[in-house]
C-alpha positions in Angstrom: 135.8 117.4 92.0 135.7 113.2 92.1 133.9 111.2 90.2 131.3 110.9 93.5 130.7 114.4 93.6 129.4 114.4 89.9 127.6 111.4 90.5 125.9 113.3 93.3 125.2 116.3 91.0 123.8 113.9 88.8 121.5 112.4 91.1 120.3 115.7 92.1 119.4 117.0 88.5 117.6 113.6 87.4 115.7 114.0 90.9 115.1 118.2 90.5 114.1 117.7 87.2 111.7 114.2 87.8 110.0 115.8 90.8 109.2 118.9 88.8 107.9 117.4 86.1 105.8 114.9 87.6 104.0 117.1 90.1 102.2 119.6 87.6 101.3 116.0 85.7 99.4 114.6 89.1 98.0 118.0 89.6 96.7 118.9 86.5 96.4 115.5 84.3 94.3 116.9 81.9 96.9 118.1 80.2 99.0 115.4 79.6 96.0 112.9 79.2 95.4 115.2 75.5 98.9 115.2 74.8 99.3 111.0 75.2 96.3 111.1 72.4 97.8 113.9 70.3 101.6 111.8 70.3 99.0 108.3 69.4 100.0 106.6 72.4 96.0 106.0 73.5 93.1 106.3 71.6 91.2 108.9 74.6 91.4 110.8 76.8 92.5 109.4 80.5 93.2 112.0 82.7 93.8 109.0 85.7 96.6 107.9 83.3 98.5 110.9 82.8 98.6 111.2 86.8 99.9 107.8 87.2 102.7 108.8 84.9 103.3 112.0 86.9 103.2 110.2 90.0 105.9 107.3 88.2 108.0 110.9 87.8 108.4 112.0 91.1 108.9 108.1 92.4 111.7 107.9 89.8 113.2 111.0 91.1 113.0 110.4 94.5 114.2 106.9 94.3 117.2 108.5 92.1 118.2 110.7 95.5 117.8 107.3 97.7 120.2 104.6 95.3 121.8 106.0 92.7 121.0 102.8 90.5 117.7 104.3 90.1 118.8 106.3 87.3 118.2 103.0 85.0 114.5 103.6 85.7 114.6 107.1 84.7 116.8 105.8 82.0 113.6 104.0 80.6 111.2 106.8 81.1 113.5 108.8 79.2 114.2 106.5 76.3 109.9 106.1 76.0 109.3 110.0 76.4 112.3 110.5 73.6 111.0 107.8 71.3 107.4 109.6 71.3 108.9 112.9 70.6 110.9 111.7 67.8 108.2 109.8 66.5 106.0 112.4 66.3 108.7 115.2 64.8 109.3 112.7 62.0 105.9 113.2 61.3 105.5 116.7 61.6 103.8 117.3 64.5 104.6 119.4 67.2 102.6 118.7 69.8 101.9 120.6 73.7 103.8 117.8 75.7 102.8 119.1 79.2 106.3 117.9 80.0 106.6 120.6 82.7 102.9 122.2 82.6 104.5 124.9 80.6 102.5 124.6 77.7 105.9 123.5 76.0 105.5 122.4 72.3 108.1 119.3 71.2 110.9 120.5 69.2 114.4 118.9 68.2 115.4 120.7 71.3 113.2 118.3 73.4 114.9 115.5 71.9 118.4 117.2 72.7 117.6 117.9 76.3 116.6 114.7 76.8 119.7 113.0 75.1 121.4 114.9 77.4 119.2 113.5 80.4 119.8 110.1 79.1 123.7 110.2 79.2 123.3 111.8 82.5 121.0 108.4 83.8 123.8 106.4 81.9 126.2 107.6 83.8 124.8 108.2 87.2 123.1 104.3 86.7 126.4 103.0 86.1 129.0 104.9 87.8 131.2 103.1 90.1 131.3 105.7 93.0 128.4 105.9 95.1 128.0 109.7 96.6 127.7 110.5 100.2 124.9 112.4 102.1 127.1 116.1 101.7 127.5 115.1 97.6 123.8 114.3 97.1 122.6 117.6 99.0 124.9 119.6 97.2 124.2 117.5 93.7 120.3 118.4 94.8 121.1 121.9 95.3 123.2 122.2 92.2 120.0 120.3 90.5 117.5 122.8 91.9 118.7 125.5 90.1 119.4 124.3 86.6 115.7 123.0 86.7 114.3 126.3 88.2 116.6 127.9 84.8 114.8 125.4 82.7 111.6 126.3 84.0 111.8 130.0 84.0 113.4 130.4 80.6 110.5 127.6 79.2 108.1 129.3 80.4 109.2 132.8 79.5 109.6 131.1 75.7 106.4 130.2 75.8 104.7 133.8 77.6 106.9 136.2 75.1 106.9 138.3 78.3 109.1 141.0 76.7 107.4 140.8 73.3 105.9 144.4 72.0 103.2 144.9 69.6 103.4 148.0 67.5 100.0 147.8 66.0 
């Protein structure tokens, strides 16, 4: 594997992952319009706002798939989203982020999974090696599923779909 095959994987997970957080956000901006107020970035609630934002998310990944350098643009989205979560941890709040319409609270494990996006748009941003067509649909692919694993095991976290009551 060369360095432009995982700079196509890349692409492909910042684009998977983008896409599917953005579109539940221009569907349904409700939800992230009460979280932006919950985390203190607005004072009310503006449901045309949180689609914007959504909409910014898939642009950002699609633009990703298209030139790689994109990834600095995620980069930033990343860096804000992270700063908001961490902000708000070190406060003690956990707040619904809508970050995939899953109904997923913030946790240090938001803030690890999006260090780890961060290094990804680092590296994708910068990387020398620019991947061809056959990287970036496998890198797509490859991206597809690790989000759909996200998704499921987020939202199975959140349903308790196995849990039992005994009462």
């Amino acid at each position: 594997m060369g360095l432009a095959d995982l700079v196509g994987a890349g692409c492909g997970l910042l684009a998977a992952l983008f896409v599917a957080s953005g579109v539940p956000k221009i569907r349904r901006p409700f939800g992230l319009a009460i979280a932006l107020v919950r985390f203190g970035v607005v004072s009310r609630v503006r449901p045309g706002l949180g689609r914007l934002l959504g909409a910014a998310e898939v642009l950002v990944g699609l633009a990703v798939l298209l030139v790689p350098r994109a990834a600095l643009a995620a980069l930033l989205l990343l860096v804000a989203f992270t700063a908001v979560i961490v902000r708000s941890l070190l406060a003690g709040q956990s707040v619904e982020c809508a970050c995939f319409g899953t109904g997923e609270m913030t946790s240090w494990v938001s803030v690890v999974r999006n260090v780890v996006l961060i290094g990804v748009s680092v590296f994708v941003g910068l990387a020398p090696a620019a991947p061809g067509l056959d990287q970036l649909i496998t890198g797509l692919l490859l991206g597809t599923t690790v989000t759909c694993g996200y998704l499921l095991i987020s939202t199975m976290v959140h349903l308790k779909p196995f849990t039992a009551r005994l009462d």
